[in-house]
C-alpha positions in Angstrom: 12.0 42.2 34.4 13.6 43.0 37.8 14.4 46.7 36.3 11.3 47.1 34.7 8.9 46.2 37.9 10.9 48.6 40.0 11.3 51.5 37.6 10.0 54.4 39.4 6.2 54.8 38.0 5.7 50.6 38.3 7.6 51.1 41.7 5.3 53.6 43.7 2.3 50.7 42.8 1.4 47.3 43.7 3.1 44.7 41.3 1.4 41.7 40.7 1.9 38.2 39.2 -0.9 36.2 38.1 -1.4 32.6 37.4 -3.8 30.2 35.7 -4.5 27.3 38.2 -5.8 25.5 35.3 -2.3 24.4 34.8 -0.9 22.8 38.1 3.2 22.7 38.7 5.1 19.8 40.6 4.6 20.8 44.4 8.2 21.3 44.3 8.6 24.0 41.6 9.2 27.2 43.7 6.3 29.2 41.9 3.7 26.2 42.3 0.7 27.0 44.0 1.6 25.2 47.5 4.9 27.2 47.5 3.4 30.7 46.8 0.9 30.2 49.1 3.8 29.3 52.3 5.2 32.4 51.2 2.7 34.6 50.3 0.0 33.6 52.3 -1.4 35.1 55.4 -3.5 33.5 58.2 -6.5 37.0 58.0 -9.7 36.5 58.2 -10.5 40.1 57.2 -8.2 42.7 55.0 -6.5 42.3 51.5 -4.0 39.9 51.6 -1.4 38.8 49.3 -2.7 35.8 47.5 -6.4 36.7 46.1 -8.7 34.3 43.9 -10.1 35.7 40.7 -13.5 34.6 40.7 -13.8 33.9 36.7 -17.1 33.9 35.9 -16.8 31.1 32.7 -15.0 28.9 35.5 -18.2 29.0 37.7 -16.6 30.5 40.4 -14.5 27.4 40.8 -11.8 28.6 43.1 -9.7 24.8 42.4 -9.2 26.3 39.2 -10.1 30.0 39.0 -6.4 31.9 38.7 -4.7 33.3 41.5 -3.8 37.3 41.6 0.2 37.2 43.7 1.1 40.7 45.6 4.3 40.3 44.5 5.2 44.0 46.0 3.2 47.1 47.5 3.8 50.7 46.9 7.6 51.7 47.2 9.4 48.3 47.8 11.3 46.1 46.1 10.4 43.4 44.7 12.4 40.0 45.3 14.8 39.6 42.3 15.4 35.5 42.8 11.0 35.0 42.5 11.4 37.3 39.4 14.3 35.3 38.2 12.1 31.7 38.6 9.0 33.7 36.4 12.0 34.6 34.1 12.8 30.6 34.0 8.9 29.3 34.2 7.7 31.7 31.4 10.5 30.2 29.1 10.1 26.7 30.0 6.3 27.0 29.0 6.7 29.4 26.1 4.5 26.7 23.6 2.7 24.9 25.9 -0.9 24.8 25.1 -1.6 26.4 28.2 0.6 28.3 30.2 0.8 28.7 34.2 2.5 32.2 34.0 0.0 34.9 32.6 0.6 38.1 33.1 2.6 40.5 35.1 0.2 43.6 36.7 1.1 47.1 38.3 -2.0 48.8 39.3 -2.8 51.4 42.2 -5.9 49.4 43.1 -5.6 46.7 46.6 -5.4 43.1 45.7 -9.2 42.8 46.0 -10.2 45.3 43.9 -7.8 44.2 40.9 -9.6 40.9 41.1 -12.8 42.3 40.3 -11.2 44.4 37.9 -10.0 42.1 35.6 -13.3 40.3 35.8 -15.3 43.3 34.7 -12.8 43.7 32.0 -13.1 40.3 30.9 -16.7 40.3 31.3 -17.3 43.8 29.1 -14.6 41.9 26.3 -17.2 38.6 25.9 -20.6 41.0 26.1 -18.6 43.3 23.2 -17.5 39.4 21.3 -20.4 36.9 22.6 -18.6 34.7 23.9 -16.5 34.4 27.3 -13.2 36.0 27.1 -10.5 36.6 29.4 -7.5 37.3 27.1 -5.2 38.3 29.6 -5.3 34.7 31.1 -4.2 33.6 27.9 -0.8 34.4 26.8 -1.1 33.5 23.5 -4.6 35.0 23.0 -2.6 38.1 23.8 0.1 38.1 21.8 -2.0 36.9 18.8 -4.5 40.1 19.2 -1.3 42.4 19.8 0.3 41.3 16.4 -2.4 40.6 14.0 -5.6 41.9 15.3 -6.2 45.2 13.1 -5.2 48.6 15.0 -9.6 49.8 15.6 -9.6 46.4 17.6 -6.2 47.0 19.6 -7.2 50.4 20.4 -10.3 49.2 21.8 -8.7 46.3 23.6 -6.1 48.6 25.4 -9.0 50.7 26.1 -10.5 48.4 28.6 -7.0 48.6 30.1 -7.0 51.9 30.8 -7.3 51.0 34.9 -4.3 49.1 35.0 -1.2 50.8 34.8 0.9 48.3 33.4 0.5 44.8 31.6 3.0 42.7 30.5 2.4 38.7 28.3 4.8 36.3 28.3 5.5 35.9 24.8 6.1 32.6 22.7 9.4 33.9 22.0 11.2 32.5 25.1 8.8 34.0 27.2 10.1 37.7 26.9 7.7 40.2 28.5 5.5 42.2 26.2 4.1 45.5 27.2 0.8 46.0 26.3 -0.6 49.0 28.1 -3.5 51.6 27.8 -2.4 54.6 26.0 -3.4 58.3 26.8 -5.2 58.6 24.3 -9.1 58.8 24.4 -11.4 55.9 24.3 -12.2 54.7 20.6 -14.9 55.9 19.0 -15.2 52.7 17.3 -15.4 49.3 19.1 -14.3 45.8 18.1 -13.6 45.0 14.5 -15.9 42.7 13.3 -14.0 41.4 11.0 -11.7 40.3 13.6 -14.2 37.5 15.1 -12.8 35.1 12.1 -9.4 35.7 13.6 -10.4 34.8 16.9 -12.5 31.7 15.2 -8.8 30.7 13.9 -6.9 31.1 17.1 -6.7 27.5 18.3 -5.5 25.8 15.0 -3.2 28.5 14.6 -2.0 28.0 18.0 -1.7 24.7 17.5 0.2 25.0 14.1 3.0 27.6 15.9 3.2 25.2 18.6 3.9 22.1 15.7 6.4 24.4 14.2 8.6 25.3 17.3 8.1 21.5 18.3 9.6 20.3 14.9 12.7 22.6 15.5 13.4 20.6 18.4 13.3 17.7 17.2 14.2 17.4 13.7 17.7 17.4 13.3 17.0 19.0 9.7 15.2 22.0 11.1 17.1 23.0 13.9 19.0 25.1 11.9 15.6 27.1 10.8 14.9 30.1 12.7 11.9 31.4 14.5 10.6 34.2 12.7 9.8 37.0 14.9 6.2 37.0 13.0 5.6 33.7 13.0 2.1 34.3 14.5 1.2 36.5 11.4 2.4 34.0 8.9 0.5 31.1 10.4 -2.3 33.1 10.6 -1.8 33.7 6.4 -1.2 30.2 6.1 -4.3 28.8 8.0 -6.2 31.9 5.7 -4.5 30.3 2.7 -5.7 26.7 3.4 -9.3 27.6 4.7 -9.7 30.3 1.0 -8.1 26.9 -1.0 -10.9 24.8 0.4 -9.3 23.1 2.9 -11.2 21.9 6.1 -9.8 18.8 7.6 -7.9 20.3 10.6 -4.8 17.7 9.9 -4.8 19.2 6.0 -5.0 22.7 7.3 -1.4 22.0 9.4 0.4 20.3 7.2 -0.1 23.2 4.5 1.1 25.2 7.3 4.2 23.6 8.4 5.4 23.0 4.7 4.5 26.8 4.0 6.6 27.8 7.7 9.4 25.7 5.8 9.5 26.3 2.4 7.3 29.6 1.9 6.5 30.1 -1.6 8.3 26.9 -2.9 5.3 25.3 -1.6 2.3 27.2 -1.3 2.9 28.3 -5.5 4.4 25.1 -6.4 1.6 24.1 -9.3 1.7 20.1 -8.4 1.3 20.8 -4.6 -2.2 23.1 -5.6 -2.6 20.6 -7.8 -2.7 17.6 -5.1 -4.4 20.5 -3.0 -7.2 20.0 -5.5 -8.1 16.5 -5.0 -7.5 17.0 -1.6 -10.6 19.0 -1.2 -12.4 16.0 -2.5 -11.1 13.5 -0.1 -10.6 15.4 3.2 -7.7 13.8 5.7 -5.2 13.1 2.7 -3.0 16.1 1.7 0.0 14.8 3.7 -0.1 11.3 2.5 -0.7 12.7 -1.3 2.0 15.4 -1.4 4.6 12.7 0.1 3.7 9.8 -1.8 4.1 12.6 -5.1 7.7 13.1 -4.3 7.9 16.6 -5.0 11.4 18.5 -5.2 10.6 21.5 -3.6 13.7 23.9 -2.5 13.1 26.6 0.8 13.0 30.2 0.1 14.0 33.1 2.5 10.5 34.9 1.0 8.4 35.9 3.8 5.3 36.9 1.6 3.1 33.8 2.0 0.5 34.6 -0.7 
């Protein structure tokens, strides 16, 4: 990211970390708040200054927790390649946590203080446009979900509200690579949200929760280490959390378990006839899917098919 945030259009404007307070790293960490602050900070009691508090308006203002906008370089200088390098490291580390410290790397031309009240207009015109409050670019995942499965009317729209900030870049779930997601040229959208989007969003957590299972399992199941990470993994746990919700699932422990055996095996599972059988009665008694498919001892072999229905 060192090349990219000093590549000659990101390097003639202020580049900018930001960071979700929320989440609170061991004093000692060099990108914890206390360190940032000793060398970021500035004793001014009027001016922009380096360290500025977005006031989130869901948060009620709280500045303990509200996230912190970093000045990590102005206009035509460098920025420091070993701060970039702990981001690099941080953004990894935290790739699946359930909430992540590291948002969102920003170049804008606006001053610290107006970038603040920026992204809280942004925010702000997103949950009038949804009802409800939401600030996706403080969630990482939120992010990346809306970037690979939201439908193309609703990412047009979303990059619209971008169209002030230069550059934006999410730490992904995939090691915490940097994505680009930036505000075309392109005229605002005619159309606004996608409606039919608000059920993805209704989905996010559990789906969240079941790519988070699935990397987890990886780790530390000496029979799944060997599985990869699909590069759509967010797309096919969104299918599968469809697929269990459209079988009549609703018991949130039922709903995951479909979706790691369906991560694992793919079609071997979700068209085996005795697992849609158990499915079934599953739907009756709510909380029991796990305990009926294993007590069933069914042989089912993994497939390389990615096409979950």
């Amino acid at each position: 990211m060192f090349e990219e945030l000093n590549e000659f259009e990101n390097f003639r404007r202020y580049r900018y970390l930001l960071i979700d307070n929320r989440v609170v790293l061991h004093w000692a960490s060099p990108l914890s708040l206390e360190k940032l602050t000793y060398q970021f900070g500035e004793n001014k009691a009027f001016g922009e200054k380096k360290l500025t508090t977005v006031l989130r308006t869901d948060l009620n203002y709280d500045q303990s927790v509200c996230p912190t906008l970093i000045q990590l370089a102005e206009p035509s200088i460098l920025t420091d390649d070993v701060i970039i390098d702990d981001i690099s490291r941080q953004a990894a580390l935290e790739c699946f946590w359930s909430q992540r410290y590291i948002c969102a790397y920003l170049v804008s031309d606006q001053k610290p203080s107006a970038l603040a009240k920026q992204l809280i207009n942004i925010g702000n015109s997103i949950g009038r446009t949804l009802k409800e409050p939401y600030y996706p670019f403080f969630e990482p995942f939120r992010m990346q979900f809306l970037d690979e499965v939201g439908s193309n009317q609703s990412k047009a729209w979303l990059k619209a509200q971008f169209s002030q900030i230069y550059n934006y870049y999410y730490p992904s779930i995939h090691n915490g690579k940097f994505i680009q997601f930036t505000a075309n040229n392109e005229p605002i959208p005619e159309k606004s949200w996608d409606i039919d989007d608000n059920l993805l969003i209704k989905n996010i957590r559990i789906v969240r929760t079941l790519v988070n299972a699935w990397a987890n399992n990886r780790l530390q199941f000496e029979d799944q280490q060997s599985l990869p990470l699909s590069k759509d993994i967010i797309a096919e746990a969104t299918q599968l959390v469809e697929q269990a919700m459209q079988l009549g699932l609703v018991d949130a422990g039922d709903i995951l378990f479909w979706g790691i055996c369906g991560l694992r095996h793919h079609q071997a599972f979700t068209q085996n006839p005795k697992v849609l059988m158990l499915t079934e009665l599953a739907k009756k008694t709510p909380g029991t899917l796990s305990t009926q498919i294993n007590n069933a001892n069914i042989a089912i072999e993994s497939t390389n098919i990615r096409d979950i229905r």
